[in-house]
N, C-alpha and C positions, 0 to 999 in steps of 0.2 A: 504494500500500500504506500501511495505517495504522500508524505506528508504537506499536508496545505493550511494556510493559516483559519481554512475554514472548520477545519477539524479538529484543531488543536483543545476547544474548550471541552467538546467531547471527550476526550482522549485520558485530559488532564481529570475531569470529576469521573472517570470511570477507574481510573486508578494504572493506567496505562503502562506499559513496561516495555523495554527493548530488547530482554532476556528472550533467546531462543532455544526451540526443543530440540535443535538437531547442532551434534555432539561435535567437537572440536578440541585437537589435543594441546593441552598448557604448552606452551614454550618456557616457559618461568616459571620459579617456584618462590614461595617466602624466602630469604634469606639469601638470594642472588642479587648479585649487583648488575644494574644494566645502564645502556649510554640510549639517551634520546635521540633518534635520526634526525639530522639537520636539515630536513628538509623544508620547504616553500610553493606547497601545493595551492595551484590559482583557481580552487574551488573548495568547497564548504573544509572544515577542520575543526578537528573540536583539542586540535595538539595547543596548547597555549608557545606561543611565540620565546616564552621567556626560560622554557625547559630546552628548547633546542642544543643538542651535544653536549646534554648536564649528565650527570650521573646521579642515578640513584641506588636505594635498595629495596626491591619486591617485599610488602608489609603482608599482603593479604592476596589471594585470586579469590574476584565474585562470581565466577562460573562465564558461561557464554553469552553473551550477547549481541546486535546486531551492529556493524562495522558502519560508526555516525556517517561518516565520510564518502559511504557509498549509498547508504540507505536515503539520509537525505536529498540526493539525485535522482531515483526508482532505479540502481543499479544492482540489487538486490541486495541482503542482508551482510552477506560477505563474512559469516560466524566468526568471532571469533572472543579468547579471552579477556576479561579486562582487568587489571589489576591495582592494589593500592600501593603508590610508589614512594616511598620518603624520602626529601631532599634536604641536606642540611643548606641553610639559610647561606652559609659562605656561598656552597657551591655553586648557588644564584647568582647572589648578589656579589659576591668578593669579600675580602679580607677586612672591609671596615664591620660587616654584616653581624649579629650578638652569637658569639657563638654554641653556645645551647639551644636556636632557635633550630626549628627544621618545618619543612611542609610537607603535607601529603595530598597529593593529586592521583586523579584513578586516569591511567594511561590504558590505552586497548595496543594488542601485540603488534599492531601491525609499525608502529610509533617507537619500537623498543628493538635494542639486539642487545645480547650479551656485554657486560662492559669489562 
């Protein structure tokens, strides 16, 4: 289904989800470290611009869901995992940044390789 912004209010009070029933194997596990692809895709992305070739460490896998970046197009669901990624605050920001801070962002695989 193509998302459109006429659907959206439906979607949202019905309790809507992206999670899909058809199986896809983790590439990551908790406790791996991975490097964000630096990439600059000239259509939808749900990567935020400011994790580009950071490193993190895999916190959690939320099981499969649909791949935003292609579903948002009608390009199908494109399965895959998504994971919760923790970044210490340097590794963002640099060296002025508190260093006990850290973030966690939910990354999908297609966004990640091994670091």
């Amino acid at each position: 289904m193509l998302l459109t912004p006429e659907i959206v209010p439906g979607l949202l009070a019905g309790g809507a989800s992206a999670r899909v029933a058809e199986g896809a194997a983790a590439r990551f596990a908790a406790g791996n470290t991975v490097r964000i692809r630096n990439h600059n895709p000239t259509t939808h992305t749900r990567l935020p611009g400011y994790l580009r070739g950071k490193l993190g460490t895999v916190e959690k896998d939320y099981g499969v869901f649909a791949f935003p970046d292609t579903h948002a197009h009608g390009l199908g669901d494109k399965a895959q995992h998504c994971y919760s990624v923790r970044f210490t605050a340097r590794e963002l920001w640099g060296p002025t940044a508190a260093e006990r801070d850290t973030l966690r962002v939910d990354v999908f695989d297609d966004y990640m390789d091994l670091g």
